[in-house]
N, C-alpha and C positions, 0 to 999 in steps of 0.2 A: 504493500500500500504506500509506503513512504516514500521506493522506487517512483513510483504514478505520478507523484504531486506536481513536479513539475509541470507534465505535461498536463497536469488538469488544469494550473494554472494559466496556462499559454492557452488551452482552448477555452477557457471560462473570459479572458481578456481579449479574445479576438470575437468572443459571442457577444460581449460590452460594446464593443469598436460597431462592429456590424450595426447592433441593436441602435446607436446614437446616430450613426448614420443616413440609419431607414428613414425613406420619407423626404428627405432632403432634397434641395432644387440640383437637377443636372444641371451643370455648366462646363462648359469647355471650352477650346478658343480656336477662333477659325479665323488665320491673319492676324488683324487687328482689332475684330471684334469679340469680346465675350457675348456668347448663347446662353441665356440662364433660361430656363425652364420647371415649372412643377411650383409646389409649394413651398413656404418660407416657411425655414423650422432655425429653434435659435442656434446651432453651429453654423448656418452658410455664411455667418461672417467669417466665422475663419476658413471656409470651403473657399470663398469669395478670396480675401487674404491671400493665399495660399496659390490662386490660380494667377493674379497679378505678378506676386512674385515669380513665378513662372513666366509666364508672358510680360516682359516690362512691353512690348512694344502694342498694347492694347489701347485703346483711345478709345472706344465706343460701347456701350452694352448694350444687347437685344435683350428686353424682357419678352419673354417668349409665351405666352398661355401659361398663366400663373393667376391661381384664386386671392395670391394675399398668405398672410397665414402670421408669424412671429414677428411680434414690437421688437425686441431684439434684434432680430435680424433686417429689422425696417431701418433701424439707426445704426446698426453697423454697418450695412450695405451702400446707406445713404451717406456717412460718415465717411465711409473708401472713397466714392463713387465724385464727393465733395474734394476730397484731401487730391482726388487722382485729378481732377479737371477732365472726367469720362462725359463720353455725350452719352445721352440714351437714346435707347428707339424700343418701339412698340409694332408687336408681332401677335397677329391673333385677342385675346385679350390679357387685360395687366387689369388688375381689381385692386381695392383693398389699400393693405402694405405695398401691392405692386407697383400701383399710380403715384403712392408716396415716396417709391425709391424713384420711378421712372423723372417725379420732379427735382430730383436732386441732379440733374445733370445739366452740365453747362449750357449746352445743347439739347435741344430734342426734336425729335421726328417721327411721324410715323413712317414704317417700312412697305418694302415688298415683301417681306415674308413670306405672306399669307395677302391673302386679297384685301384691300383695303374694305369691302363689303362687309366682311367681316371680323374686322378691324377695330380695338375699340381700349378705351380708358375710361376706367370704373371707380367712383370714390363715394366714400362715405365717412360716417362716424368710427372712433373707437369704442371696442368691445372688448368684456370680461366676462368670459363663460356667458355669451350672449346677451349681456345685460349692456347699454350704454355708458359708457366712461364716464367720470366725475366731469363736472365743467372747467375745470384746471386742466386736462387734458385735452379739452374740446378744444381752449383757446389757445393752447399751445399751439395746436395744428394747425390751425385758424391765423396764427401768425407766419405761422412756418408756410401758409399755400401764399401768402401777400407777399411776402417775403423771396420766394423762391419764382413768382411771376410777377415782380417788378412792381407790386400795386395796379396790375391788371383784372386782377380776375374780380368776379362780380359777385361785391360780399354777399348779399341776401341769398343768392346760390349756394355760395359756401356757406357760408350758416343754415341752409337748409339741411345740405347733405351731409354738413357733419352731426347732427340731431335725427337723423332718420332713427327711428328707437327698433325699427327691424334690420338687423345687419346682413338679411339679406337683400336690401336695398338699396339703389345705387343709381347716383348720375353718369350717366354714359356718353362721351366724348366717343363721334366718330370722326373721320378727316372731311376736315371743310372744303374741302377741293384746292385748286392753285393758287386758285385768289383770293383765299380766305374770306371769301363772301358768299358762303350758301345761298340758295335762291329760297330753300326747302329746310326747318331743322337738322341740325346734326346733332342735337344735345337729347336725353331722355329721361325722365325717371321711370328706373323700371323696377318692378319688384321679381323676386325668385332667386334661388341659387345657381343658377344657369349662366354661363359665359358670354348669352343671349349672339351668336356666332350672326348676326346678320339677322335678327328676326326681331324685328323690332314694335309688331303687331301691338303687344300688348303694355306696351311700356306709352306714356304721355309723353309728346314731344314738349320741346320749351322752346320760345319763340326767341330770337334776338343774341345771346353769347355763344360762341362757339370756340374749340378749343385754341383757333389761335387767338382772336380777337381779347384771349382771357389771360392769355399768355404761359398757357399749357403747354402747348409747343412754340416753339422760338422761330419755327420756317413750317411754308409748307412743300417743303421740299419732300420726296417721298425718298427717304433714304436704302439703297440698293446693302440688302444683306445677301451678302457671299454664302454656299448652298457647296 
């Protein structure tokens, strides 16, 4: 028995390793972009971390179809993404924590990835085991979206969505076309846990801001991600 230990120990510390790691956003690096994808759980700052330092020659992150997920990982990500001077871009949808890392970049765009149809930036309130966050956190976020879009964006919006009291609710930015002037809404409130991929039937349009004119994104360039 005393022979064993070792190696029980080495596989009890690689079943720890595994177990912390499940769940966590794929990320990799293709050129000069990082691909994150999947859910935010609180190690992908250091997942994140870790692939920078690998890749110094990174400049841009794809958030890729991602629901949100880890505060932790919303400000560590956000915190890299700030200290690196990374642009971001959006792929499929970014909800949540996503839209809140996706605003930390110097730059931002939506992509080709994915069909811009389908296309979209999702934000709401904070949540604790489903319940609405204290309003000391509201207004922190509430400074942090003024703050991160120049005093553009349209506070009675944002103060809407970050008070939605269902967290599965959410204003959704699609791209405004070239000229940043919709003829037709781009913005929604939509209820459901759904990535709502292009179907925007049952969501309320909002008449008048749009992601750029809110200064969500910085162009409406549609930036080309590498495949």
């Amino acid at each position: 028995m005393r022979a064993n230990a070792p190696a029980l120990s080495i596989f009890a510390l690689s079943f720890i390793i595994a177990t912390a790691s499940a769940g966590a956003m794929s990320m990799h690096a293709n050129g000069d972009q990082a691909i994150l994808t999947g859910r935010l759980v609180a190690a992908d700052g250091d997942q994140f971390n870790a692939l920078l330092q690998a890749h110094p020659n990174i400049t841009t992150v794809v958030l890729w179809n991602s629901p949100g997920g880890s505060a932790r990982a919303n400000a560590d990500l956000t915190g890299l993404i700030t200290a690196h001077k990374l642009t971001t871009a959006v792929a499929g949808y970014c909800v949540s924590a996503c839209a809140m890392v996706f605003l930390s970049g110097s730059e931002r765009y939506f992509s080709d990835g994915e069909s811009l149809d389908t296309t979209s930036l999702g934000f709401h309130g904070s949540y604790v085991d489903g319940a609405l966050a204290g309003e000391k956190r509201l207004q922190f976020l509430e400074s942090l979206v003024e703050s991160e879009t120049a005093g553009k964006a349209d506070s009675a919006l944002v103060e809407r969505w970050l008070h939605f009291a269902d967290e599965h609710e959410t204003v959704r930015f699609r791209y405004p076309g070239a000229d940043g002037a919709p003829k037709t809404p781009t913005v929604f409130d939509c209820r459901g846990p759904g990535p709502n991929r292009g179907d925007y039937g049952s969501c309320t349009p909002i008449d008048g801001p749009n992601a750029f004119s809110m200064g969500i994104i910085t162009s409406t360039r549609v930036l080309h991600v590498a495949h």
